[in-house]
MDAnalysis code that builds the backbone (N, CA, C; Angstrom):
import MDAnalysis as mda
import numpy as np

u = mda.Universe.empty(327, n_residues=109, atom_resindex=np.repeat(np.arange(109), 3), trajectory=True)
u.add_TopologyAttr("name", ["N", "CA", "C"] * 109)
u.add_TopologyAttr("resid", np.arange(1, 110))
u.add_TopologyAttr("resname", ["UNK", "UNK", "UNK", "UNK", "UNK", "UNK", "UNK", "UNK", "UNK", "UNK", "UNK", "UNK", "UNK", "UNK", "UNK", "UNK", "UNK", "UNK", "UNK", "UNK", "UNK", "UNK", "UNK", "UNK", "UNK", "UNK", "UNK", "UNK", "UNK", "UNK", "UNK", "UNK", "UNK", "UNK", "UNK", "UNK", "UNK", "UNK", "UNK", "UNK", "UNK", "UNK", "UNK", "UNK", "UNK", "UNK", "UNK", "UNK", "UNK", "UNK", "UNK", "UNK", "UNK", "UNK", "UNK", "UNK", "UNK", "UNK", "UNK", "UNK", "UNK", "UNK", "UNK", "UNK", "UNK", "UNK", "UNK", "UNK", "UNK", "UNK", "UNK", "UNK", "UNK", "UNK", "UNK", "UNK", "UNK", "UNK", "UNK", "UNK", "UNK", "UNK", "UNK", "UNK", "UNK", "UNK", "UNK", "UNK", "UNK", "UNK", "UNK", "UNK", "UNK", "UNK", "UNK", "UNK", "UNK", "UNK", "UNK", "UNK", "UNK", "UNK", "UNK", "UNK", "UNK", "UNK", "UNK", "UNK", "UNK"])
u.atoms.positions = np.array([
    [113.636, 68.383, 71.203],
    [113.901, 69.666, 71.837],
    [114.331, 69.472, 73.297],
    [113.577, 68.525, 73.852],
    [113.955, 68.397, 75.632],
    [115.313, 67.594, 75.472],
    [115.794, 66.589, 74.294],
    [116.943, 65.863, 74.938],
    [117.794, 67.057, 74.686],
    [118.257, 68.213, 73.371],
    [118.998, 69.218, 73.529],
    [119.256, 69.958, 74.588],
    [118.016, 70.363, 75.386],
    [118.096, 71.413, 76.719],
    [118.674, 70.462, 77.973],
    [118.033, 68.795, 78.007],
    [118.576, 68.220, 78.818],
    [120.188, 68.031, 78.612],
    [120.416, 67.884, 77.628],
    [121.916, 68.045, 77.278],
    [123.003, 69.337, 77.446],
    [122.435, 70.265, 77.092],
    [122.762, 71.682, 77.415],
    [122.747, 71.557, 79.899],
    [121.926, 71.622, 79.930],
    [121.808, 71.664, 81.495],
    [123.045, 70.916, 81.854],
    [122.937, 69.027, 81.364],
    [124.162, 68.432, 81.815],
    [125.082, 69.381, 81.941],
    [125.959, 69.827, 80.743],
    [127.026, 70.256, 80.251],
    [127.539, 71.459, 81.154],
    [126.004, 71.536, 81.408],
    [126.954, 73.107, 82.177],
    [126.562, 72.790, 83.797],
    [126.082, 72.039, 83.999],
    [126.045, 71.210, 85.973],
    [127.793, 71.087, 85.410],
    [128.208, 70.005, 85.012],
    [129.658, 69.573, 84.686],
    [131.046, 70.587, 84.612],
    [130.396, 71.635, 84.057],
    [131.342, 72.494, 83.987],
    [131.450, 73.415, 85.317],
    [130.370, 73.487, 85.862],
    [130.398, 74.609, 87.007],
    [131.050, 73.572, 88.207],
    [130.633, 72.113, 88.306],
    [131.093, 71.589, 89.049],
    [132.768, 71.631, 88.697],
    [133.082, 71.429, 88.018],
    [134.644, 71.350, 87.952],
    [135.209, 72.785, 87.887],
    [134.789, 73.420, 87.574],
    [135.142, 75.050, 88.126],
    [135.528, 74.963, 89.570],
    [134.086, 74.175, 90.410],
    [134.261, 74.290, 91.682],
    [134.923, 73.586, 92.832],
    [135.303, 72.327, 92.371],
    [136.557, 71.416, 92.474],
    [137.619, 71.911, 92.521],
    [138.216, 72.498, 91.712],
    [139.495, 72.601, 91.719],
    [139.708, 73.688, 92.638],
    [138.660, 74.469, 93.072],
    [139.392, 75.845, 93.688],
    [139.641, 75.354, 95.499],
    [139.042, 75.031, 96.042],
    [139.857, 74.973, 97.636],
    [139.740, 73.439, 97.788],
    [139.364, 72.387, 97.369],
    [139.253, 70.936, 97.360],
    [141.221, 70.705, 97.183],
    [141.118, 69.212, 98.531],
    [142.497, 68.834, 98.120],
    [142.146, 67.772, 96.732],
    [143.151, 68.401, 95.844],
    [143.105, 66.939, 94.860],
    [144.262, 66.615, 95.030],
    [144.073, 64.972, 94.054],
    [145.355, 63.974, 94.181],
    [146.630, 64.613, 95.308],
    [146.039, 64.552, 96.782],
    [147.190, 64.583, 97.521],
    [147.691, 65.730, 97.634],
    [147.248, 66.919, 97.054],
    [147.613, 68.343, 97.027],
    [146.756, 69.096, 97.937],
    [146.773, 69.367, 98.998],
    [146.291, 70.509, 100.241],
    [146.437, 71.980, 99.451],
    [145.628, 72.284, 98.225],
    [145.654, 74.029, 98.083],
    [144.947, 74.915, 98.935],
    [145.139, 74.860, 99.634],
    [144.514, 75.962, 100.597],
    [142.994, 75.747, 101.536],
    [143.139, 74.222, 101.156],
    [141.507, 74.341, 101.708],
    [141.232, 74.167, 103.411],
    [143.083, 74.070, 104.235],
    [142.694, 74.691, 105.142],
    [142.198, 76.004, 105.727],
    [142.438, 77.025, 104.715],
    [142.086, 78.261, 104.992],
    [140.559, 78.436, 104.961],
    [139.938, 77.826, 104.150],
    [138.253, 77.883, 104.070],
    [137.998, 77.568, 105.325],
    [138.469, 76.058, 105.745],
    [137.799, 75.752, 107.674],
    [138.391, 76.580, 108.256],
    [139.541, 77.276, 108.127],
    [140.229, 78.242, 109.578],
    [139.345, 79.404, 109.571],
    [138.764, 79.591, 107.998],
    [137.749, 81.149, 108.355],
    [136.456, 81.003, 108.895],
    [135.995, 79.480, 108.453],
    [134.838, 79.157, 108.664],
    [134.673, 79.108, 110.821],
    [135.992, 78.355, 111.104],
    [135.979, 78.486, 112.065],
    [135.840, 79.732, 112.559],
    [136.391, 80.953, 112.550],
    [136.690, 81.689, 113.308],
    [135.739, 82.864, 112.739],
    [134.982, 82.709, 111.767],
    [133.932, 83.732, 111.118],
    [132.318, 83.457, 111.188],
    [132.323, 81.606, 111.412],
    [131.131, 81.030, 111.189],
    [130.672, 80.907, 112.948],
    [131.631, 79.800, 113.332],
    [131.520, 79.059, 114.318],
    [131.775, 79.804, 115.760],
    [132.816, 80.882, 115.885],
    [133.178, 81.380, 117.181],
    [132.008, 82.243, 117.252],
    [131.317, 83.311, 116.584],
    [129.745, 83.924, 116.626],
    [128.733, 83.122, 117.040],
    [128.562, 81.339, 116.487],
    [126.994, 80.743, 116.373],
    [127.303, 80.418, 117.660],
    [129.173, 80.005, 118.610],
    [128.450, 80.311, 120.167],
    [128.436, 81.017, 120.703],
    [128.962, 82.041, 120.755],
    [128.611, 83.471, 121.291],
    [127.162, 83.719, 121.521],
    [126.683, 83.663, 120.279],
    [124.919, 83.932, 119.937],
    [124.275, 82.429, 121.138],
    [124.548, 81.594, 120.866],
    [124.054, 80.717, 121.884],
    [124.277, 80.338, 123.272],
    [125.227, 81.262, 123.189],
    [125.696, 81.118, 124.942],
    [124.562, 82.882, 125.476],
    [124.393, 83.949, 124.614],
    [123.785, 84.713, 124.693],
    [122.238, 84.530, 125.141],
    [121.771, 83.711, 124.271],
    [120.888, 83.359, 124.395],
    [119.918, 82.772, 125.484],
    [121.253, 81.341, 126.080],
    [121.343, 80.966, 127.019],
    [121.304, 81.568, 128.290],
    [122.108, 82.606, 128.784],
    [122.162, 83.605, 129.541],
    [120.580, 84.318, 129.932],
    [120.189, 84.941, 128.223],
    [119.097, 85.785, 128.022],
    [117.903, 84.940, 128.875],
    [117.551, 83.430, 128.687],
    [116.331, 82.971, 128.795],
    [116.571, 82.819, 130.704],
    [117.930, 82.041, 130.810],
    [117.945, 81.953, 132.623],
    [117.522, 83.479, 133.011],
    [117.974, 84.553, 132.513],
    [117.699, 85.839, 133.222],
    [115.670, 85.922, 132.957],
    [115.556, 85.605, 132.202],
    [113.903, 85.932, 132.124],
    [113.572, 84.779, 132.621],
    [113.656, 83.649, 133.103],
    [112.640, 82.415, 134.139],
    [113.639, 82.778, 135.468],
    [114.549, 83.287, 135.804],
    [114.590, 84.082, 137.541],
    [113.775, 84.659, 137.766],
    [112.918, 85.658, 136.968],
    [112.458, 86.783, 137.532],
    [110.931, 86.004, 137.751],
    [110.433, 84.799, 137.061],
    [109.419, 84.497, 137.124],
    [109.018, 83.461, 138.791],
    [108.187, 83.818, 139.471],
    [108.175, 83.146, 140.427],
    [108.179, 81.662, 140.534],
    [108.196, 80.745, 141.690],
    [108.234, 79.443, 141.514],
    [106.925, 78.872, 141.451],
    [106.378, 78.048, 140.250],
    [105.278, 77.218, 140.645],
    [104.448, 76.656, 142.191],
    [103.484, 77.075, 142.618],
    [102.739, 76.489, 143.550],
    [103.039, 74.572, 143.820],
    [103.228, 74.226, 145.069],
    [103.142, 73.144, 144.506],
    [102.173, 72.029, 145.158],
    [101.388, 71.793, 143.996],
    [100.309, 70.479, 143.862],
    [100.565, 68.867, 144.227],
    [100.244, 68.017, 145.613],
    [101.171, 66.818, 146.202],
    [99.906, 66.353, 145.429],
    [100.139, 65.587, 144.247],
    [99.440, 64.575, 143.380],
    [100.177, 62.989, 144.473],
    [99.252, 61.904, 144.432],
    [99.622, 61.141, 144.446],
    [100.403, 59.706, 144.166],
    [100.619, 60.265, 142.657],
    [101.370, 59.075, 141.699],
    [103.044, 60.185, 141.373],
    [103.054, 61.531, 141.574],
    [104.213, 61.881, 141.587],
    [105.303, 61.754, 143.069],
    [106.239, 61.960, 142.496],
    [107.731, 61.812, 143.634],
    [107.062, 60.974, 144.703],
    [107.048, 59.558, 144.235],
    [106.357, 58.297, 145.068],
    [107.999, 57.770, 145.362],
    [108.021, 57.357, 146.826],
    [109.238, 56.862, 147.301],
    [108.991, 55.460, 147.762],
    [109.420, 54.347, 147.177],
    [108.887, 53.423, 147.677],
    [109.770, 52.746, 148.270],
    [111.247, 53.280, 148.266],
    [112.231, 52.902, 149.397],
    [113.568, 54.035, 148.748],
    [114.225, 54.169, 149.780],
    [115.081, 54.983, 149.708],
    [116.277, 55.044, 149.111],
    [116.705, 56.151, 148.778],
    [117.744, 56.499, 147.603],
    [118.933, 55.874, 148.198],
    [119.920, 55.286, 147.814],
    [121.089, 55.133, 148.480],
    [122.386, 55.672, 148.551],
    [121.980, 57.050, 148.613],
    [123.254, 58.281, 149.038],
    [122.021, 59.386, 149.933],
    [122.893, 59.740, 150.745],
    [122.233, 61.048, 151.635],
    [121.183, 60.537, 152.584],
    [120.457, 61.352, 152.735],
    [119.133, 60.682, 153.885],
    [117.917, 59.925, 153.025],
    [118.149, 59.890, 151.817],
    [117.559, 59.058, 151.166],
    [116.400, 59.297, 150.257],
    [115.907, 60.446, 150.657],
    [114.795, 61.036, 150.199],
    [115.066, 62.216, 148.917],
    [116.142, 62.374, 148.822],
    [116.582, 63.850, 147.196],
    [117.351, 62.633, 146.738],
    [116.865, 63.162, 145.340],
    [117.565, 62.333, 144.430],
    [119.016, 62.582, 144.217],
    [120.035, 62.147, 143.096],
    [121.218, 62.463, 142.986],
    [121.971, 63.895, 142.910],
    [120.722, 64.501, 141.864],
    [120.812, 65.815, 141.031],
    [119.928, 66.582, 141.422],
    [119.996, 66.345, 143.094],
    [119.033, 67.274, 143.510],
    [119.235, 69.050, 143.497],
    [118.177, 69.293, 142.980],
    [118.569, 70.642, 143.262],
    [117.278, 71.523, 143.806],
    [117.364, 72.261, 144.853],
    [116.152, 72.558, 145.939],
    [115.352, 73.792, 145.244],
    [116.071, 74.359, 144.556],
    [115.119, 75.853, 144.376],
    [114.213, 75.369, 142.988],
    [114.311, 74.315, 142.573],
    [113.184, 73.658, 141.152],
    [112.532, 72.073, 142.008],
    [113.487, 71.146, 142.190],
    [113.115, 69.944, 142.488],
    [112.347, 70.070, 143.905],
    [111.001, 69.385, 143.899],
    [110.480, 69.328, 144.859],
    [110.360, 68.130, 145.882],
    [110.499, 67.890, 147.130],
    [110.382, 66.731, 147.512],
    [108.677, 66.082, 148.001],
    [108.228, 64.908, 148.484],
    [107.748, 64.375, 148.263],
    [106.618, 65.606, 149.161],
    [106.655, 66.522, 150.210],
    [105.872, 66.762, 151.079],
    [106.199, 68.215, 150.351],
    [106.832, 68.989, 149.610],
    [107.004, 70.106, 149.083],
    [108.114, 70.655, 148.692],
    [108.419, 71.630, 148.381],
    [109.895, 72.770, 148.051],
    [110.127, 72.459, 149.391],
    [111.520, 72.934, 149.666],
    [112.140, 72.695, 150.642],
    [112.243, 74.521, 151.577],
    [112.253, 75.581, 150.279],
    [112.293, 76.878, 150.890],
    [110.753, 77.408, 151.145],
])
């Protein structure tokens, strides 16, 4: 009874797959249309998922502005300078940036 049903299942995986082959797949060297699937996908799938993520993006910077800046705590094993950077006065790093990065004695504002 199971090799019949296992046989039956094959038969029809096989058939649905080749149903589904032939319709936007290039075969032997033939382009039927299956640029049109990526041109929609592009422009139906992909131009929305960044929209939505550039949205998003936007959404979260606007809600951590409004939140004030952390207090800041001079631990002694953090922003340890044990000789100086070699661009600028030596003390901000490359990618410094003042209103998050703190220097060794505090925020700078």
């Amino acid at each position: 009874m199971s090799f019949v049903l296992n046989n039956a299942i094959r038969r029809q995986i096989g058939v649905v797959a080749a149903r589904n082959m032939s319709g936007t797949a290039a075969v032997a060297g033939e382009h039927s249309g299956g640029y049109k699937v990526w041109k929609r996908l592009s422009f139906f799938v992909a131009m929305p998922a960044v929209g939505l993520c550039m949205l998003n993006a936007y959404l979260k910077h606007q809600e951590e502005h409004d939140h004030p800046r952390q207090e800041f705590v001079k631990y002694e094993y953090l922003r340890r300078r044990e000789k100086r950077f070699p661009w600028g006065e030596g003390n901000k790093s490359l990618f410094h940036n003042p209103h998050v990065n703190a220097l060794p004695d505090g925020y700078e504002h």
